[in-house]
Backbone as CSV, one residue per row, in Angstrom:
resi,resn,N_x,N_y,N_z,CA_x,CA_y,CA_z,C_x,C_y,C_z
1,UNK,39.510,3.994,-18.023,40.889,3.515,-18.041,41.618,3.887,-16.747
2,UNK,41.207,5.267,-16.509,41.960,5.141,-14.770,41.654,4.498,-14.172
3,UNK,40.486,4.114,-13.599,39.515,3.554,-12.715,40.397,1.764,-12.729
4,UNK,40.054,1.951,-14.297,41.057,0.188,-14.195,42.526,0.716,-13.481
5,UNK,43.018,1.398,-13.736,44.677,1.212,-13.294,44.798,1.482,-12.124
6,UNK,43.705,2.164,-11.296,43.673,2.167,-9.770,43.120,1.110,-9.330
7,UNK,42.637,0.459,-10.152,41.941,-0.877,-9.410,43.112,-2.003,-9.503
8,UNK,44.105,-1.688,-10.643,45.218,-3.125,-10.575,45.951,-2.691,-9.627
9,UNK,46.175,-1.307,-9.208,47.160,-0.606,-8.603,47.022,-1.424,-7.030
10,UNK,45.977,-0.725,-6.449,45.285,-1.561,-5.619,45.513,-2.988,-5.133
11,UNK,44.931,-3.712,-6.130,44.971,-5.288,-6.138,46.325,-6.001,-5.653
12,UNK,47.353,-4.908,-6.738,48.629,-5.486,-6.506,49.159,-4.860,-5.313
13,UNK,48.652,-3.972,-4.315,49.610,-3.581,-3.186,48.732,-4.316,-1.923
14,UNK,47.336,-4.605,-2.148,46.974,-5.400,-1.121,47.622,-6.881,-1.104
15,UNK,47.183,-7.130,-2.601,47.553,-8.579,-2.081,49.131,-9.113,-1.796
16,UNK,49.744,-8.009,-2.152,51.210,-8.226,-1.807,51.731,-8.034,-0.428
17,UNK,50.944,-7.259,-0.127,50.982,-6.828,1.407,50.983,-7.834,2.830
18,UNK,50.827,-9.045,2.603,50.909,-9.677,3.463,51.974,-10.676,2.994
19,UNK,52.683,-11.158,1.832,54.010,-11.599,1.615,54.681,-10.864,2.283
20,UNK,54.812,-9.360,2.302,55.777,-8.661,2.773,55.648,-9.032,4.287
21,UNK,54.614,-8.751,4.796,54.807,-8.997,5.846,55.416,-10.371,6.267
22,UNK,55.100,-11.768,5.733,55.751,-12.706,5.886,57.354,-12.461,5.421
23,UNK,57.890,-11.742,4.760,59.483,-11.738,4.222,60.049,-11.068,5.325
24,UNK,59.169,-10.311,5.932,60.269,-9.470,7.435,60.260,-10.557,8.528
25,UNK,59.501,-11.769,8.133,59.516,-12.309,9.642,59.463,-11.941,10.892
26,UNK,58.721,-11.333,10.912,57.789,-9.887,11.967,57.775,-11.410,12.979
27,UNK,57.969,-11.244,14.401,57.043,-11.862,15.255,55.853,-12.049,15.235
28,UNK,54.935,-13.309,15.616,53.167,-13.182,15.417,52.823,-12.254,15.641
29,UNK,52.774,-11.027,16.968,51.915,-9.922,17.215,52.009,-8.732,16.586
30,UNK,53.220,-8.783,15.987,53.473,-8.001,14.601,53.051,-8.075,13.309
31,UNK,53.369,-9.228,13.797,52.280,-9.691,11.734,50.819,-9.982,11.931
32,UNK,50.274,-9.764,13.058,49.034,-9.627,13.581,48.258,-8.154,13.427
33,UNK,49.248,-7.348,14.060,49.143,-5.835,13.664,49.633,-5.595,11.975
34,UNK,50.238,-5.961,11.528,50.376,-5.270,10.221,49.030,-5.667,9.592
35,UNK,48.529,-7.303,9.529,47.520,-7.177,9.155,46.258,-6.228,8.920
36,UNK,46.113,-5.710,10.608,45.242,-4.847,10.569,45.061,-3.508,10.225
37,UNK,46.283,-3.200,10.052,46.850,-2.465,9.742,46.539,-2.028,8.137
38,UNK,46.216,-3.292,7.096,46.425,-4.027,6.103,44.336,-3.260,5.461
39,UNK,43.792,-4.035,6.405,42.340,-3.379,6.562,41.819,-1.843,6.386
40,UNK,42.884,-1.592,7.315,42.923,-0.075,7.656,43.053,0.903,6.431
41,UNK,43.962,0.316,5.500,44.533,0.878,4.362,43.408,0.447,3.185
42,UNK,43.054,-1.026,3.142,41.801,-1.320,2.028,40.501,-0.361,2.567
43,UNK,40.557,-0.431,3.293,38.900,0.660,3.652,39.072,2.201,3.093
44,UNK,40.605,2.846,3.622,40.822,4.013,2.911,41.053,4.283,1.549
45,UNK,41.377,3.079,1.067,41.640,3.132,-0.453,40.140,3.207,-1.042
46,UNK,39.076,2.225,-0.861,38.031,2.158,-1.242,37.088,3.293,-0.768
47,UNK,37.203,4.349,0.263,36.243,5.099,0.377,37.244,6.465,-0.098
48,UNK,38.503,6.681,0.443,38.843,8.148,-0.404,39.327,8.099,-1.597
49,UNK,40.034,6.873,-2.313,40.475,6.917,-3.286,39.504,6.343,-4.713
50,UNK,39.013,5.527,-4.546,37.728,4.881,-5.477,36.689,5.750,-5.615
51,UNK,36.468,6.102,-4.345,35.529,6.948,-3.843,33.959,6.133,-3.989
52,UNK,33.796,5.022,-3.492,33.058,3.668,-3.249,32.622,3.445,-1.957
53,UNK,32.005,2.258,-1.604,31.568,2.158,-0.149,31.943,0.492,-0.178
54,UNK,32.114,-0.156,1.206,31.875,-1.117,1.105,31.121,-2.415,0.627
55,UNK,29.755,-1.622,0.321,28.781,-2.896,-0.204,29.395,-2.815,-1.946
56,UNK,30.390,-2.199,-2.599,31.060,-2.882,-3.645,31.992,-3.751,-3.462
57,UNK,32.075,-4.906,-2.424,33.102,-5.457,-1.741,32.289,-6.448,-1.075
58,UNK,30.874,-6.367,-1.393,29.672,-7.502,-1.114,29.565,-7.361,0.977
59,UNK,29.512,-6.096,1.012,29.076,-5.926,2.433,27.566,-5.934,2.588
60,UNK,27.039,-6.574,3.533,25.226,-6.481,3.533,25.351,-6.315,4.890
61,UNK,24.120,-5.893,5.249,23.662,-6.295,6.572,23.750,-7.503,7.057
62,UNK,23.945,-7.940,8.188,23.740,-9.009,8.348,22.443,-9.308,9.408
63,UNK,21.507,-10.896,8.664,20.437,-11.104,9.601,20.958,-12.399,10.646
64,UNK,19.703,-12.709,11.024,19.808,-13.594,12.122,19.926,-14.871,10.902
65,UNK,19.197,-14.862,9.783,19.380,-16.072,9.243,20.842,-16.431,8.443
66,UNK,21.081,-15.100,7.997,22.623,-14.790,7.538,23.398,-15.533,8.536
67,UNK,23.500,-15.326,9.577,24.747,-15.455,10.860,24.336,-17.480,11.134
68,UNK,23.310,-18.043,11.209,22.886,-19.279,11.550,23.610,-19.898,10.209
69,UNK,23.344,-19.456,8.967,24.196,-19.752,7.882,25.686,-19.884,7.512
70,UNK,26.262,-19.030,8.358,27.669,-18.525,8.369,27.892,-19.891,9.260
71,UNK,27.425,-19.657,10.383,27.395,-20.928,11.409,27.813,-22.331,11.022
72,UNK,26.750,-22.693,10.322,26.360,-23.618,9.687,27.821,-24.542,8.499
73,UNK,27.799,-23.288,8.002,28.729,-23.402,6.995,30.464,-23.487,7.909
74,UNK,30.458,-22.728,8.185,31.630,-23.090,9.067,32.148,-24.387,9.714
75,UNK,30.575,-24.468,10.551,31.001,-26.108,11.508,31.280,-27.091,10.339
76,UNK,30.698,-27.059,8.877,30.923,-28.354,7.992,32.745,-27.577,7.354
77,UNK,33.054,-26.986,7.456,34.134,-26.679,6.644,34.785,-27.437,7.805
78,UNK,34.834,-27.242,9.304,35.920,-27.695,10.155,35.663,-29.262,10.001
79,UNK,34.770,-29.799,9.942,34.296,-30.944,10.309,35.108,-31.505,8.669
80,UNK,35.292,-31.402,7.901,36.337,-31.394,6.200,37.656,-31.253,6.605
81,UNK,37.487,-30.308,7.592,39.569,-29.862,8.076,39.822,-31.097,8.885
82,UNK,39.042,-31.645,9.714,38.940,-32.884,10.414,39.578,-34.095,9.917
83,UNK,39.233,-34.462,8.667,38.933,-35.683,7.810,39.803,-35.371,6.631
84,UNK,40.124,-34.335,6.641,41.570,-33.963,5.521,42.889,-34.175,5.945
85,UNK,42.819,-33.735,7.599,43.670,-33.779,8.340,43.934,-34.915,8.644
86,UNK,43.341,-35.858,8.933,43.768,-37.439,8.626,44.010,-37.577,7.893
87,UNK,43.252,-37.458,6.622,43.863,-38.013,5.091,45.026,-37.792,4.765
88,UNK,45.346,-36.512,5.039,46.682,-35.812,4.740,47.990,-36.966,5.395
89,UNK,47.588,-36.469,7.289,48.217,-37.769,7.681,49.063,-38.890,7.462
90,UNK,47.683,-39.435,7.041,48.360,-40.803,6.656,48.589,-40.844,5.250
91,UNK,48.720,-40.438,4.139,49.365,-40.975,2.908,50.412,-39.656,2.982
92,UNK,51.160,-39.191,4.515,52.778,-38.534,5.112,52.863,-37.325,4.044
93,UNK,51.602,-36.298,3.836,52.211,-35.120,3.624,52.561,-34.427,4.677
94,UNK,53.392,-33.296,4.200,53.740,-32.488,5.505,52.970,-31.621,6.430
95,UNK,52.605,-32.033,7.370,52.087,-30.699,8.330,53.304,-29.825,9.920
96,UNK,53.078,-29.023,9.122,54.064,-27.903,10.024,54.008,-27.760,11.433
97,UNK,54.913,-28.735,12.589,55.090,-29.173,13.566,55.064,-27.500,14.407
98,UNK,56.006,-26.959,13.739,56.434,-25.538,14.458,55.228,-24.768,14.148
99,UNK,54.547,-25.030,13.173,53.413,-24.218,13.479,52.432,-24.594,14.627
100,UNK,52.355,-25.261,14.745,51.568,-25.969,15.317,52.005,-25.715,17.012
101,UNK,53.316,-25.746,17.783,54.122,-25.493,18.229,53.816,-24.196,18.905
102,UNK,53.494,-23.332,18.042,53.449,-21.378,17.984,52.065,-21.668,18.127
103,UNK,51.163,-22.229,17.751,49.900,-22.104,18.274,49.611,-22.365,19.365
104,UNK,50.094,-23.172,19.594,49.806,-24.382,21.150,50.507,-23.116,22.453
105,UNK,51.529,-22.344,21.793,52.030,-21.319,23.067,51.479,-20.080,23.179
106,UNK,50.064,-19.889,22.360,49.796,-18.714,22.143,48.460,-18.956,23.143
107,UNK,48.143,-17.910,24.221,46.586,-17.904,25.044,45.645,-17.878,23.808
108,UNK,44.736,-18.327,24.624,42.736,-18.263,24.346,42.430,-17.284,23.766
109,UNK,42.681,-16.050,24.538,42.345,-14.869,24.004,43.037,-14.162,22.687
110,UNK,44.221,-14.696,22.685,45.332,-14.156,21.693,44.685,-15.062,20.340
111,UNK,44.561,-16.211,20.568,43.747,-17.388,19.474,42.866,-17.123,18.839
112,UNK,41.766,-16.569,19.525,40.422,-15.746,19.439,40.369,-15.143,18.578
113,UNK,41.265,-13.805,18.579,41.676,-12.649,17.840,42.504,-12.861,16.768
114,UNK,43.414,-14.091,16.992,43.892,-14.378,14.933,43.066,-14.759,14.725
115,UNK,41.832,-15.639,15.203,40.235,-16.222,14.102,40.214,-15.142,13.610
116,UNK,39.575,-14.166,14.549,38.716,-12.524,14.387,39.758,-12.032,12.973
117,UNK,40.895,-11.863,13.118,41.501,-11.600,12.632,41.546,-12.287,11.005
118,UNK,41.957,-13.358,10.498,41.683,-14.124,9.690,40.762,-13.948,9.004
119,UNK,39.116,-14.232,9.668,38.114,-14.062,9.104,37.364,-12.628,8.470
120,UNK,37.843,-11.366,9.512,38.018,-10.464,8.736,38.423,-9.763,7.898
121,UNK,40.030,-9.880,7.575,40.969,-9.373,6.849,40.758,-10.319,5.592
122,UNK,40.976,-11.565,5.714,41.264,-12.240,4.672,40.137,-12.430,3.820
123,UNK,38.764,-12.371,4.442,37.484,-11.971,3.902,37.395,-10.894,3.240
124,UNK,37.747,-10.136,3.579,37.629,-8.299,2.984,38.810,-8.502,1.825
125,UNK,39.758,-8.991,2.017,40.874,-9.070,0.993,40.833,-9.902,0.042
126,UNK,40.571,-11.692,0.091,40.657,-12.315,-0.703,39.257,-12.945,-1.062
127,UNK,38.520,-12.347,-0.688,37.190,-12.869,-1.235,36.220,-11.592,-1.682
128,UNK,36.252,-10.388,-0.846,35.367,-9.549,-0.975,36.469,-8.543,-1.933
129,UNK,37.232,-7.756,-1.685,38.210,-6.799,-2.917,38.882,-7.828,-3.532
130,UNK,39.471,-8.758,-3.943,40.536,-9.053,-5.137,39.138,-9.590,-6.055
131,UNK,38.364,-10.411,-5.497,37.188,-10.866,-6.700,36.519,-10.083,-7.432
132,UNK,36.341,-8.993,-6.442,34.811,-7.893,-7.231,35.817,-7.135,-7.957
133,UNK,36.864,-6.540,-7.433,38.222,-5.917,-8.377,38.730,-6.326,-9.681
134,UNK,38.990,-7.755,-9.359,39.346,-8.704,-10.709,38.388,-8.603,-11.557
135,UNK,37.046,-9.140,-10.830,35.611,-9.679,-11.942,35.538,-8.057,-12.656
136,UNK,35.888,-7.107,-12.295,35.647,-5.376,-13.061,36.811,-5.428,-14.455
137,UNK,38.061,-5.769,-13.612,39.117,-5.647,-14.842,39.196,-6.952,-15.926
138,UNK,38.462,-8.287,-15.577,38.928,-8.615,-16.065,37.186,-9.723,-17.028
139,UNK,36.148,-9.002,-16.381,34.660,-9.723,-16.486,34.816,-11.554,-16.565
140,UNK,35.268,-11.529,-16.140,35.226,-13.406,-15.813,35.760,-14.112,-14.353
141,UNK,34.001,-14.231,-13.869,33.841,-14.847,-12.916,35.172,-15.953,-12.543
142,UNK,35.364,-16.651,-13.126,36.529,-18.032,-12.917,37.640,-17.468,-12.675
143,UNK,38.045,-16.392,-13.677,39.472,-15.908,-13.466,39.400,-15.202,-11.783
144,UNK,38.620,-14.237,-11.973,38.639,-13.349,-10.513,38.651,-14.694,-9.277
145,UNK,37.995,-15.628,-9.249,37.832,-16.589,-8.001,38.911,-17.273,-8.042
146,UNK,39.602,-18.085,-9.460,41.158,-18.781,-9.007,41.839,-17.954,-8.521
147,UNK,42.301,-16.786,-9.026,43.858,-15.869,-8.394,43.680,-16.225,-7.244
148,UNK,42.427,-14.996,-6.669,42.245,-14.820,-5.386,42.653,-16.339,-4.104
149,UNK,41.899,-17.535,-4.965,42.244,-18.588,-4.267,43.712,-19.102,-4.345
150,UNK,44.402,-18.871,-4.749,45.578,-19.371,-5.286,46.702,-18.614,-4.344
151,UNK,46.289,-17.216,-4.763,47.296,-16.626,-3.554,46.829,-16.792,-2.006
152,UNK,45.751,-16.843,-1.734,45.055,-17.239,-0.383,45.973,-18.516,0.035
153,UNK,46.154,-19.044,-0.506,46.575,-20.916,-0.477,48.068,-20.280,-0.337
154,UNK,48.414,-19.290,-1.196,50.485,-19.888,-1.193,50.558,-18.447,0.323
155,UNK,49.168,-18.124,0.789,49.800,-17.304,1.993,50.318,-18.228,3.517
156,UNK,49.622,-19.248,2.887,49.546,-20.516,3.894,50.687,-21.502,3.910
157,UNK,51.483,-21.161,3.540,52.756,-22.128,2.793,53.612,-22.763,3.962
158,UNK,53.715,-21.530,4.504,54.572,-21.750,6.281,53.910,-22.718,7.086
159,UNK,52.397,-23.045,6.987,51.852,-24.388,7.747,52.652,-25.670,6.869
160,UNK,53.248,-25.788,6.144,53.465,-27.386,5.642,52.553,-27.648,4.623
161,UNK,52.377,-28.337,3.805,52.149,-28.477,2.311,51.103,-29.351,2.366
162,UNK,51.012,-29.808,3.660,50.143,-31.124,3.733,48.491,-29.928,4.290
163,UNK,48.758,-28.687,5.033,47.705,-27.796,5.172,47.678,-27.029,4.131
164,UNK,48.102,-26.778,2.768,47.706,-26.126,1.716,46.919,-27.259,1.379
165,UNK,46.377,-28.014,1.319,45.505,-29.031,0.438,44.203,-28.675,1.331
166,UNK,43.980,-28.738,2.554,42.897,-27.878,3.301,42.712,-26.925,3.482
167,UNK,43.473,-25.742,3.019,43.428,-24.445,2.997,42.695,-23.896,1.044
168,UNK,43.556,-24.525,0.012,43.033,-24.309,-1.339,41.470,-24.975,-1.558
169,UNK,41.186,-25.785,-0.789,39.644,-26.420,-0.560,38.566,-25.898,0.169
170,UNK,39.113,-25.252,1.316,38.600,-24.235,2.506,38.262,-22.895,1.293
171,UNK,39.217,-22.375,0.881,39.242,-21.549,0.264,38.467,-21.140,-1.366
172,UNK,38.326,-22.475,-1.883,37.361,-22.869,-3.152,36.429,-22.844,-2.473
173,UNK,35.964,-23.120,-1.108,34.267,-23.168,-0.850,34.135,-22.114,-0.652
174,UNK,34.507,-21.193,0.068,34.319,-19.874,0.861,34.117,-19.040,-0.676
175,UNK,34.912,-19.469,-1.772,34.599,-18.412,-2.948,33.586,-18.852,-3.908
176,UNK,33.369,-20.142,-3.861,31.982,-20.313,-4.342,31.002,-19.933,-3.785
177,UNK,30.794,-19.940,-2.161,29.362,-19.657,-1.790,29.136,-18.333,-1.513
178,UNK,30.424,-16.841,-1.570,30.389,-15.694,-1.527,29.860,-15.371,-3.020
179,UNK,30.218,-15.845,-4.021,30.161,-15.784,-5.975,28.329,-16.220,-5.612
180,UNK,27.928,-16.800,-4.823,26.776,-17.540,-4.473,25.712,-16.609,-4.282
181,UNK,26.036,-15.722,-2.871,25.655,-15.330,-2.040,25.558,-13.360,-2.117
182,UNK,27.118,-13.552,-2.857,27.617,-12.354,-2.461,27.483,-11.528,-0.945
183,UNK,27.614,-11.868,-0.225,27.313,-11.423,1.086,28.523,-11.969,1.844
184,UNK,29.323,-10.967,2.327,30.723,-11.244,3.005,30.684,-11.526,4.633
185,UNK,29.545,-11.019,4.626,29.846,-11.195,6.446,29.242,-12.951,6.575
186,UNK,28.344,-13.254,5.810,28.313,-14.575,5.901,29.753,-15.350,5.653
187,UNK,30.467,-14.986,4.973,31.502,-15.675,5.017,32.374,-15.704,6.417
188,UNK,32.638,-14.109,6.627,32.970,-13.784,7.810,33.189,-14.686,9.020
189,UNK,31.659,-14.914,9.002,31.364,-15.961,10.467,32.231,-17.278,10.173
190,UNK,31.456,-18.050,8.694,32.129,-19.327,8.689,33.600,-19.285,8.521
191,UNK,33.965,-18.212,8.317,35.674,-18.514,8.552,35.771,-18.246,9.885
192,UNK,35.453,-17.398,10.756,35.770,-17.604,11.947,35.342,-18.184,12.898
193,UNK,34.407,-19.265,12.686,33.554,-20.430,13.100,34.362,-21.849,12.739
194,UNK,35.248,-21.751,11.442,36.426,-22.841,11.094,37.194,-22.277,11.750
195,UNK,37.911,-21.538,11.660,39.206,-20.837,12.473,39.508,-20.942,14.180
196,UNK,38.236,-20.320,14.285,38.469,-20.236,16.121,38.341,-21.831,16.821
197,UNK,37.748,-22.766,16.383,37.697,-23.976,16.509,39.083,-25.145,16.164
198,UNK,39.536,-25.025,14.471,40.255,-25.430,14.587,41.724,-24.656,15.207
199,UNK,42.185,-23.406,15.525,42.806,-23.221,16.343,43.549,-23.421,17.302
200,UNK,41.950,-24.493,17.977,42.314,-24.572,19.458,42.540,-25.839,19.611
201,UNK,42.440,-26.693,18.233,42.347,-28.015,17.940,43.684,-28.754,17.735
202,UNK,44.360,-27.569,16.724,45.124,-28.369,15.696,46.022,-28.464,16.443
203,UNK,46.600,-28.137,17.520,48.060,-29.171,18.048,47.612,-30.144,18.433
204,UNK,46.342,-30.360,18.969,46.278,-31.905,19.306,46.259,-32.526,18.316
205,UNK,45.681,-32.142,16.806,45.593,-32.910,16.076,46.961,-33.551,15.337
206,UNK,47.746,-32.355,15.300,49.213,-32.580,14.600,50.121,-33.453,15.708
207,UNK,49.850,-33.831,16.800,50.270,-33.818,17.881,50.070,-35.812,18.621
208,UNK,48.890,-36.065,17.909,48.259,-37.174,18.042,48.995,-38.138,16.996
């Protein structure tokens, strides 16, 4: 019974933890750092307070065939963000100009590092701890994978409504093939194999 109430305890201060950060309206390199910041705190919770290791959070080694996979999986998720992003388009949902805007003024290198960023944090948070956390308190696979996807999706809200429909889809695959796989760093890559790509993409695309 403790074990559960440190595990909701948990659940509910990570995953809240990045609303907050969106409610201060931190500048990007701030809400860049809190993120990591964000990591910093799930790793300490899980090794001094659980008193656990990462591979309860579906950490593996990663191989060469792991990483070609991650790869793999990634280029087809962007190549979906592609063809959503039209779809979206044209039957005039919204996509977030100013986001788009803030990307387009941000360097290469700075771009890079929200992928890096993204794919690590939000991996470790909404796919690797809220699922394996949930699936403990609550033993059902479905329940633990919607939340997690659900709040993943309304963290995305500030892109325009027309990128939550590619983000809750992005986000249903990435938690099926981790529920799959269990292996996070494969995910890892393909989010930051979608990410760092479309990145560097999407003002032209919003833009066109």
């Amino acid at each position: 019974m403790k074990n559960n109430k440190l595990t909701l305890f948990g659940l509910l201060l990570f995953l809240g933890f990045p609303f907050l950060l969106q409610f201060l309206h931190l500048e990007l390199m701030f809400f860049e750092t809190g993120m990591w910041l964000l990591l910093v705190l799930i790793l300490l919770w899980i090794y001094l307070v659980e008193k656990r290791t990462i591979a309860t959070i579906g950490w593996k080694t990663l191989t060469v065939k792991t990483a070609f996979s991650g790869i793999g999986l990634g280029l087809v998720i962007f190549i979906l963000f592609g063809l959503l992003t039209t779809v979206i388009r044209a039957i005039g949902l919204e996509l977030s100009q100013e986001t788009a805007e803030l990307i387009a003024s941000q360097s290469i290198p700075f771009l890079l590092l929200m992928a890096l960023r993204a794919a690590v944090i939000e991996e470790v948070l909404y796919r690797g701890y809220a699922f394996e956390r949930l699936y403990q308190l609550t033993k059902s696979k479905w329940l633990a994978a919607f939340v997690p996807v659900i709040i993943f999706t309304l963290m995305h809200v500030s892109w325009g409504v027309g990128h939550l429909v590619f983000v809750f889809i992005a986000g249903a695959i990435f938690m099926l093939v981790y529920i799959s796989k269990r292996h996070l760093g494969l995910i890892m890559i393909a989010h930051f194999i979608t990410d760092v790509i479309a990145l560097l993409v999407l003002p032209i695309l919003l833009e066109a």
